[in-house]
N, C-alpha and C positions, 0 to 999 in steps of 0.2 A: 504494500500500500504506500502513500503519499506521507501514509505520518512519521514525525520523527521524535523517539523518547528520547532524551538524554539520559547520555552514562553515566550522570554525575549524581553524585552523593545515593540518596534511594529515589534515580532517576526523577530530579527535581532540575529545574531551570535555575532557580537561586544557587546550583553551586558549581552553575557552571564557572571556569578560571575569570573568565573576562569581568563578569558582573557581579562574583559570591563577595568579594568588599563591601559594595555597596547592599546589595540584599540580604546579608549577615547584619547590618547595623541595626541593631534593635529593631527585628523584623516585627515583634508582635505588638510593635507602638507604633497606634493608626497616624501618628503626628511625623514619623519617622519618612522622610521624604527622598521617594529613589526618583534620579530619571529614567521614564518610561520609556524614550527616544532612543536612548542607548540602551538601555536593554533591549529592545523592541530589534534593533541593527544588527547585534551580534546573534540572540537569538533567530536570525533570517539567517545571518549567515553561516551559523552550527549547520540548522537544516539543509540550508542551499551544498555546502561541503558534500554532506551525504546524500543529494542525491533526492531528499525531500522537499518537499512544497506545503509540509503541515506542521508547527511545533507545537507537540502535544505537554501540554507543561501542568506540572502538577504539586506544587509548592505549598504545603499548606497556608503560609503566612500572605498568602493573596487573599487570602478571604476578609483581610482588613482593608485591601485598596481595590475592590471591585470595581468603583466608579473609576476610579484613576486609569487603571486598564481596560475599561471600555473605552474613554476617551481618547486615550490611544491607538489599540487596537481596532476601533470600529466596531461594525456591525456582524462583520465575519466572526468577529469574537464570539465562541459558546463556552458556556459555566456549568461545571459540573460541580455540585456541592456533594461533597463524599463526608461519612462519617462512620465510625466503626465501633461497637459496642466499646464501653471506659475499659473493662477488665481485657480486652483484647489489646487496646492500643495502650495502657500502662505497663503491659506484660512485654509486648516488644518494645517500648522502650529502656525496661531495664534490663532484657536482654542484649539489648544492642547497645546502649551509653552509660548503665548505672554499673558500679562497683557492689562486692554483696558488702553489708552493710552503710551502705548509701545510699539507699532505693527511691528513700525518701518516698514513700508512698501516698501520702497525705498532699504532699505538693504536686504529685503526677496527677494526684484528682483534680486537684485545683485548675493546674494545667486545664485538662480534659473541659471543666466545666465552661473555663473559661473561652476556651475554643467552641464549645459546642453550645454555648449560650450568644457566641457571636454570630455565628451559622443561623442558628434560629432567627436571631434578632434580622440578620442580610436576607431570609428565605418570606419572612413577614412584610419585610417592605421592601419585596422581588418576588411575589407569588409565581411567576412565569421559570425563576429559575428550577433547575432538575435536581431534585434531590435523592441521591443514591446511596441506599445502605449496604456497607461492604456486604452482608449477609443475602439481600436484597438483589445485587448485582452476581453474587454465583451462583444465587439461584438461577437466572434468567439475565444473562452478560448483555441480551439483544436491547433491554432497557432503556440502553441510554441511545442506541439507532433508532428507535421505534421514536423517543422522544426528539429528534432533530432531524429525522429522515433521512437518516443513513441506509446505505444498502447493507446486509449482514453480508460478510466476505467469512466462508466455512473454510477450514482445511487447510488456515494458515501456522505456518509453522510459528512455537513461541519459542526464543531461548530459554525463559524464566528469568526472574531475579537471581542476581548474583549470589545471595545468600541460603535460597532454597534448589534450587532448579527446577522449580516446579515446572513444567511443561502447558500445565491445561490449567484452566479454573476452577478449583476449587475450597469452599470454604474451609479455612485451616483456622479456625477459633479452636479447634482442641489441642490442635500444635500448639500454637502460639499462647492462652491461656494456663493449659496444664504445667508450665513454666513456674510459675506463681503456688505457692503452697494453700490450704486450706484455709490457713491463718493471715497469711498475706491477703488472701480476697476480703476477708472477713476484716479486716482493717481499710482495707481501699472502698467497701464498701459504705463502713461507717464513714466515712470522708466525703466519699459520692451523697450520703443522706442527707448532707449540710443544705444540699440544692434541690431536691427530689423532681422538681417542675420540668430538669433539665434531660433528665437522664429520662423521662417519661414518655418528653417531646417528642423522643423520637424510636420509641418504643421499646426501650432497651429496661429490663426489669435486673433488682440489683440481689441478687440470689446470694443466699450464704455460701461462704467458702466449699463446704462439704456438699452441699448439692448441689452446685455448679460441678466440679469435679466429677460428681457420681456419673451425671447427664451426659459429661465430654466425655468420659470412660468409655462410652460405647463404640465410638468411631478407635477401636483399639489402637491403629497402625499411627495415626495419625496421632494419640493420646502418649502412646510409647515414647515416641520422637520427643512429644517435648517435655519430657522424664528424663532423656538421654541429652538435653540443652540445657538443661538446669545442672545438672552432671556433670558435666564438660564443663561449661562454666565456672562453677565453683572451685573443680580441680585446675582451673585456668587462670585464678585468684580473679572472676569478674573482671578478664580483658572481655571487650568487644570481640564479634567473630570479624575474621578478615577476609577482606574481598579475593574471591579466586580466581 
């Protein structure tokens, strides 16, 4: 196809070399001011190198300057607002950036709400934009063509992500979750309840540590794995994994 993901960081535009200074500066402070002009030039010319005509760019910290990058980009420009249950996206992040005991778990909720109380607030006064739940999207990937009128292209080859190689789409919350202890959820939880209107929004229910776990248990092969990244992990003193 026409689109082009960047390799950078966990295929984000912000880390691409040219423009990660400037998109690193205190991305999640809406006052923090990038220019859109130059990002906008080198981001054409990533894709134009490879051979693309589409930069598919997926940053989270964009979801503070929507207006800014339609202004820019135009009308060609489409928004997907992704969001992925709390215990899913605090479990990969302290798999991939926390040390063990500095998980700081209380602050990843915060994080999370904080993000996902922005999304709400941008999807309220943007009813038109797509909203896609990681869960939502492997269920039915066609989603977001059906929403923009894309053609579904079958049978294309994926590499995966550098850090799974997963091939196909499929929902990996038992991976990615089973990471996190019984007790761990049961803390991230209590943290998550400080907000409850947030976590509601978008229908994600805040389950005790132990039955959460019981429920992901079933998808074995998948459950196993992230038993065997907690493991590694720890015996790895809490380095990040590294890109292969």
């Amino acid at each position: 196809t026409g689109g082009y993901l960047p390799p950078f960081g966990n295929n984000e535009g912000q880390m691409a070399p040219g423009v990660r200074e400037m998109m690193r500066t205190r991305p999640w402070d809406p006052d923090s001011r990038f220019d859109w002009t130059a990002i906008h030039a080198e981001w054409d010319r990533l894709a134009g190198k490879a051979g693309k005509t589409l930069f598919i760019e997926g940053s989270p910290p964009n979801l503070m300057r929507i207006e800014a990058i339609r202004a820019e980009f135009g009308p060609r420009a489409r928004f997907a607002c992704a969001v992925s249950h709390p215990y899913m996206q605090v479990a990969s992040s302290v798999y991939n950036y926390r040390k063990p005991g500095g998980m700081r778990l209380k602050g990843l909720a915060e994080l999370w709400l904080t993000q996902a109380g922005a999304l709400a607030a941008a999807l309220e006064a943007d009813p038109a934009l797509a909203l896609v739940r990681y869960e939502d999207f492997c269920a039915d990937p066609t989603r977001l063509n059906a929403a923009y009128g894309l053609p579904v292209v079958e049978g294309a080859e994926i590499a995966g992500k550098w850090n799974t190689r997963d091939t196909a789409i499929r929902n990996a919350a038992a991976r990615t979750i089973a990471f996190l202890t019984a007790e761990e959820i049961d803390r991230l939880a209590g943290a998550l309840a400080a907000v409850p209107e947030i976590p509601a929004r978008f229908g994600y229910a805040l389950e005790d540590g132990a039955t959460c776990l019981a429920r992901l248990s079933a998808e074995a092969d998948l459950f196993a794995e992230g038993l065997a990244r907690r493991r590694r992990w720890e015996e790895a003193g809490g380095r990040p994994p590294r890109r292969r």
